[in-house]
C-alpha positions in Angstrom: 0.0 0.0 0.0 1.9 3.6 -0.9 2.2 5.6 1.8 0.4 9.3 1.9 2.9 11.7 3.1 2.2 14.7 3.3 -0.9 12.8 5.4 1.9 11.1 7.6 4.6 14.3 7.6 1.7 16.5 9.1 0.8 13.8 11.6 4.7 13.2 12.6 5.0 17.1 13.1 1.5 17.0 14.9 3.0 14.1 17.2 7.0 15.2 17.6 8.9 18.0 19.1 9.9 18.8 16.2 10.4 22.2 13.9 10.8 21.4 9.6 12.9 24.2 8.3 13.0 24.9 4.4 14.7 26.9 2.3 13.2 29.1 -0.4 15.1 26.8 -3.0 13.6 23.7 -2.3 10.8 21.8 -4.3 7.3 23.1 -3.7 6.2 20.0 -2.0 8.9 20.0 0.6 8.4 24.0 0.8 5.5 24.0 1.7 5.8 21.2 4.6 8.2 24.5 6.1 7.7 25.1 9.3 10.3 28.0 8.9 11.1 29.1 5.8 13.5 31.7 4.4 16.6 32.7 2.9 20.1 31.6 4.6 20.0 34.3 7.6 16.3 34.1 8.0 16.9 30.4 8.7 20.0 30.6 11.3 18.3 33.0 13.0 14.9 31.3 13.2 16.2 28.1 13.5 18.2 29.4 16.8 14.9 30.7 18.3 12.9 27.4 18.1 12.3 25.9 21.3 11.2 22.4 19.9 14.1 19.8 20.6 14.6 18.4 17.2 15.5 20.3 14.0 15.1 18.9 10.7 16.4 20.9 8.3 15.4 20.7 4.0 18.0 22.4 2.8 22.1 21.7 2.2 24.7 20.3 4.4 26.1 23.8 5.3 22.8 25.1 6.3 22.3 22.1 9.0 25.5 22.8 10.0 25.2 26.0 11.4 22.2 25.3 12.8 24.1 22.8 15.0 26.5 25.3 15.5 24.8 28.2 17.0 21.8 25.7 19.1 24.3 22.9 19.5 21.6 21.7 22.3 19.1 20.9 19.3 19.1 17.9 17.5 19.7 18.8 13.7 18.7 16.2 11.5 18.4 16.7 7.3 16.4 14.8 5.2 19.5 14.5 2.7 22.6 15.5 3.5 23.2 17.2 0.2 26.3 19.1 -0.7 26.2 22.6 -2.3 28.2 22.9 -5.2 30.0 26.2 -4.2 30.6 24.9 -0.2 32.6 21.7 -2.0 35.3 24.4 -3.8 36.8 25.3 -0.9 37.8 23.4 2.3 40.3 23.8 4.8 43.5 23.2 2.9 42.7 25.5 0.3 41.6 28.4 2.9 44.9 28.7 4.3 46.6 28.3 0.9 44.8 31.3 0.3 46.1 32.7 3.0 49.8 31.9 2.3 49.1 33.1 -1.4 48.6 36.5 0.2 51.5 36.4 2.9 53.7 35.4 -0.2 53.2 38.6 -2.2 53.8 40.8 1.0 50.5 41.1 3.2 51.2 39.9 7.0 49.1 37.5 8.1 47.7 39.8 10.9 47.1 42.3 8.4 44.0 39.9 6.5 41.0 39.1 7.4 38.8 36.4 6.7 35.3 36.4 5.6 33.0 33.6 4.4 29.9 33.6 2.6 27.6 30.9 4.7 27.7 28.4 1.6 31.0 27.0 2.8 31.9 23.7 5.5 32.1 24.2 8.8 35.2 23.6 9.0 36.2 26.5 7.0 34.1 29.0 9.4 36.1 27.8 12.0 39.3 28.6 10.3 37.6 31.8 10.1 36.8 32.4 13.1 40.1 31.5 14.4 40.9 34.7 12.6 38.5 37.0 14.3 37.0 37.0 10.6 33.2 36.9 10.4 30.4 34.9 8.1 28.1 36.5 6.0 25.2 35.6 3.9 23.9 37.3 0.6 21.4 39.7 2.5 24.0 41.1 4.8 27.4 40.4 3.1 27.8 44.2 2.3 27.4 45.1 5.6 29.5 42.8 6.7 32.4 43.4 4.2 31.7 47.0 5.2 32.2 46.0 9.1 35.6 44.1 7.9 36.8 47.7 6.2 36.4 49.3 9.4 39.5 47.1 10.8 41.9 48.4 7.8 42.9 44.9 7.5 43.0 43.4 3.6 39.7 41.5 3.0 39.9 37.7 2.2 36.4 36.8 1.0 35.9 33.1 0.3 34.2 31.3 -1.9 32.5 33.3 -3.9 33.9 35.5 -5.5 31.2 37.1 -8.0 29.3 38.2 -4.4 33.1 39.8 -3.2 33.6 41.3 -6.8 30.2 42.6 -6.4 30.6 44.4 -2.7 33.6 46.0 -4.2 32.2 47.5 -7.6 29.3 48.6 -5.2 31.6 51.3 -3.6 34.1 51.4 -6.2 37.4 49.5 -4.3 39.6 47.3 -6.0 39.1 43.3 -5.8 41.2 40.9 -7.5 40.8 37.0 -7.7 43.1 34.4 -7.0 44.6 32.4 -9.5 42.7 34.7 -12.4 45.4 37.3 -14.0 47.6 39.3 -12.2 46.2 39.5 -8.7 48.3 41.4 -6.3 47.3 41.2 -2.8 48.8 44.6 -1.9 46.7 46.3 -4.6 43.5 45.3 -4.0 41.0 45.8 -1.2 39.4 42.8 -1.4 40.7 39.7 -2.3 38.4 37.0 -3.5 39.0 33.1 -3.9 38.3 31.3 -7.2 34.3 29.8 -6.5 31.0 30.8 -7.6 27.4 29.7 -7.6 26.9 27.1 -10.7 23.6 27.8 -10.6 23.9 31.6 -10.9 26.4 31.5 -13.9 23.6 30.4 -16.3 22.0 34.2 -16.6 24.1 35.6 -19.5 24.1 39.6 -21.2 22.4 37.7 -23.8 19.4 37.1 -21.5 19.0 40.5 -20.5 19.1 41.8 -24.1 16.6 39.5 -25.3 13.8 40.4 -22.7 14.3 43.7 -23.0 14.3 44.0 -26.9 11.2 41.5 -26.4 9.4 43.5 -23.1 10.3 47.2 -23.4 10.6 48.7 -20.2 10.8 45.1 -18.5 12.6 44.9 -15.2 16.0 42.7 -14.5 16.3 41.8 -10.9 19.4 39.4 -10.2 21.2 37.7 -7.0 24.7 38.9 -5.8 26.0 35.6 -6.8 25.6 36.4 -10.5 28.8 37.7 -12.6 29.6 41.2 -11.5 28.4 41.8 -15.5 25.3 40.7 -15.4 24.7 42.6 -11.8 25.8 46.0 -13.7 23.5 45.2 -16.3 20.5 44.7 -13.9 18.0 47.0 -12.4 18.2 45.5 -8.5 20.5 43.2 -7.1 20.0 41.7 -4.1 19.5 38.1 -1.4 16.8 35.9 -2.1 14.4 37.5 0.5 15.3 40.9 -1.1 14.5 40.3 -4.6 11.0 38.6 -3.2 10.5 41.6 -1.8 11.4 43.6 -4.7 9.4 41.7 -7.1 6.1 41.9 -4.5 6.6 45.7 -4.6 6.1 46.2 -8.4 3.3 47.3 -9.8 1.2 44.3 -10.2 1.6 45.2 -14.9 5.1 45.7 -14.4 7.2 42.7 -16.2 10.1 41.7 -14.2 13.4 38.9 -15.2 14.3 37.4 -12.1 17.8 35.6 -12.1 18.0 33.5 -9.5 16.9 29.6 -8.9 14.2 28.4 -10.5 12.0 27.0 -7.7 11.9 30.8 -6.0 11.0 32.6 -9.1 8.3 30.3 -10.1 6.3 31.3 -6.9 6.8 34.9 -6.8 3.6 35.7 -8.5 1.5 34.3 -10.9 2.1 37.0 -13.9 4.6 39.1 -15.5 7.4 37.3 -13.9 10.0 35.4 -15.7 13.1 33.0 -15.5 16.4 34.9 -16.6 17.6 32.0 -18.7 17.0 30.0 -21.5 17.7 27.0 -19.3 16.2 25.9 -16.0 18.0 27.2 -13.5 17.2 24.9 -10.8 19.7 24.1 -8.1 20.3 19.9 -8.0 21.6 19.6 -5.0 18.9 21.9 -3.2 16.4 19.2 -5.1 17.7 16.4 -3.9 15.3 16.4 -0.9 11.8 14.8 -1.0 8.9 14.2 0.8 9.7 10.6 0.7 12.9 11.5 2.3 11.4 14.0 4.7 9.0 11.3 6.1 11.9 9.0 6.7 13.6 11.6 8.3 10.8 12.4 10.9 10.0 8.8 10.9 13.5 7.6 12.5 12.6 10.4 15.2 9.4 8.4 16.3 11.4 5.2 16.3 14.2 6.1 18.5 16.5 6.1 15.5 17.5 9.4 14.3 19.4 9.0 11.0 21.7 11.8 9.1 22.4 13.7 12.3 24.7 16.3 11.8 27.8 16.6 14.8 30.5 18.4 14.5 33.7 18.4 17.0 34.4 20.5 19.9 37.0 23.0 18.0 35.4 23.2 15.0 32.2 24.2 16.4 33.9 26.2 18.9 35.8 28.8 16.0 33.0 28.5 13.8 30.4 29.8 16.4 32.4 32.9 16.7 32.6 33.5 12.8 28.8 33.2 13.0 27.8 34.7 16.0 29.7 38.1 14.5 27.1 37.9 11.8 24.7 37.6 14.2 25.4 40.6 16.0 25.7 42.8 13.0 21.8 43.9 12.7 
């Protein structure tokens, strides 16, 4: 007999202590089993608050991760355990190359500081934090690069580094890249390491020009994690929740090109909204997760047999809370 479950997800949550966290890029189905739903920040922070004893967290590996490390008294379990694209490019070997690339061509170590975008391994927010550096997600990553100025110290943004390129053409300093042309650490202001969202590549200047030959006076509305071209190109840049918000503020006749992933743009609004891309943007990883996998998740809870719990050691959680709790404090 096949098994209802969204029937037995509602009656698991119903029974449980239990709080089913989702992010916005998840399928519709598993979205809207959400308990809490949000961008990357709206999630810590939320996720943090919850009294209930167990979180089970729809999203990427990451994301349960710092859960766990900013409430390590809740439970954090996830569905899948999937592994965002951009958090694989970098671990901690090739953060503190980074860091000796920069010591090599004449910064002092004391003289950097570290900041991570949230879609990175726990691991590598603890070597962060070790440095007094900070994390940041793409709704407060400017004002946390901005925070970082304020030391004088040389930014090290990891990994992406279309949302570090971004910050800087923002205010007009100088970022370079590692590893792409000349990049001189004692040049630039902020110094970005070689990853970006695979996802967020797909929207192209070809894009833009063909929606607005084809929708004069059409909007173009695009993440931070797009190539600083494409942001120049675009009306409004900003984090998921911001462009929802954007796109909610329009005039309902007002035609808008959203770049971002394809499961947040397709529930926006019903008209006059589009996909940025001639192909589906849709994150894989993020839509690994299922509602057959979310029932076996909450299932293993009611048999005394948690599965895919995420634990992280004592001085990795211990480095990487400060990294985080710096973002949090930054309102």
């Amino acid at each position: 007999m096949s098994i209802d479950y969204k029937k037995e997800i509602n009656r698991l949550k119903d029974k449980l202590d239990v709080t089913v966290v989702a992010h916005y890029y998840q399928r519709d189905e598993v979205f809207e089993m959400g308990d809490i739903v949000g961008d990357s920040l709206e999630l810590a922070r939320k996720s943090k608050e919850a009294t209930s004893e167990w979180i089970v967290f729809c999203g990427v590996g990451f994301m349960g991760q710092s859960v766990k490390v900013i409430a390590p008294n809740k439970r954090v379990l996830m569905p899948k355990v999937a592994c965002c694209a951009m958090a694989r490019m970098i671990d901690s070997s090739y953060f503190d190359d980074s860091v000796q690339y920069i010591v090599e061509r004449g910064v002092p170590k004391e003289n950097i500081l570290p900041i991570t975008y949230i879609n990175s391994d726990a691991t590598v927010k603890s070597k962060v934090g070790e440095m007094g550096g900070y994390v940041c997600t793409s709704s407060n990553a400017f004002k946390i690069i901005e925070k970082g100025l304020e030391s004088g110290k040389k930014i090290l943004f990891v990994p992406d580094r279309c949302l570090g390129q971004n910050f800087a053409n923002s205010i007009g300093l100088k970022s370079c890249v590692i590893g792409v042309g000349d990049c001189d650490p004692k040049e630039a202001d902020v110094i970005c390491f070689n990853g970006f969202c695979s996802v967020h590549q797909y929207f192209t200047l070809d894009d833009i020009e063909f929606y607005r030959n084809r929708y004069p006076g059409i909007k173009i509305a695009v993440h931070p994690e797009c190539d600083p071209a494409i942001v120049q190109a675009a009306d409004f840049s900003g984090s998921t929740s911001q462009l929802i918000k954007y796109v909610a503020d329009l005039d309902p006749e007002q035609k808008v090109a959203v770049g971002t992933e394809y499961n947040l743009v397709n529930r926006m609004r019903s008209k006059n909204t589009f996909v940025l891309s001639s192909t589906k943007p849709e994150c894989p990883t993020m839509n690994e997760t299922t509602l057959e996998d979310l029932y076996i998740v909450l299932k293993s809870i009611e048999d005394k047999a948690p599965i895919n719990e995420i634990e992280i050691d004592e001085h990795t959680a211990k480095y990487a809370k400060l990294a985080l709790d710096r973002m949090l404090e930054i309102k």
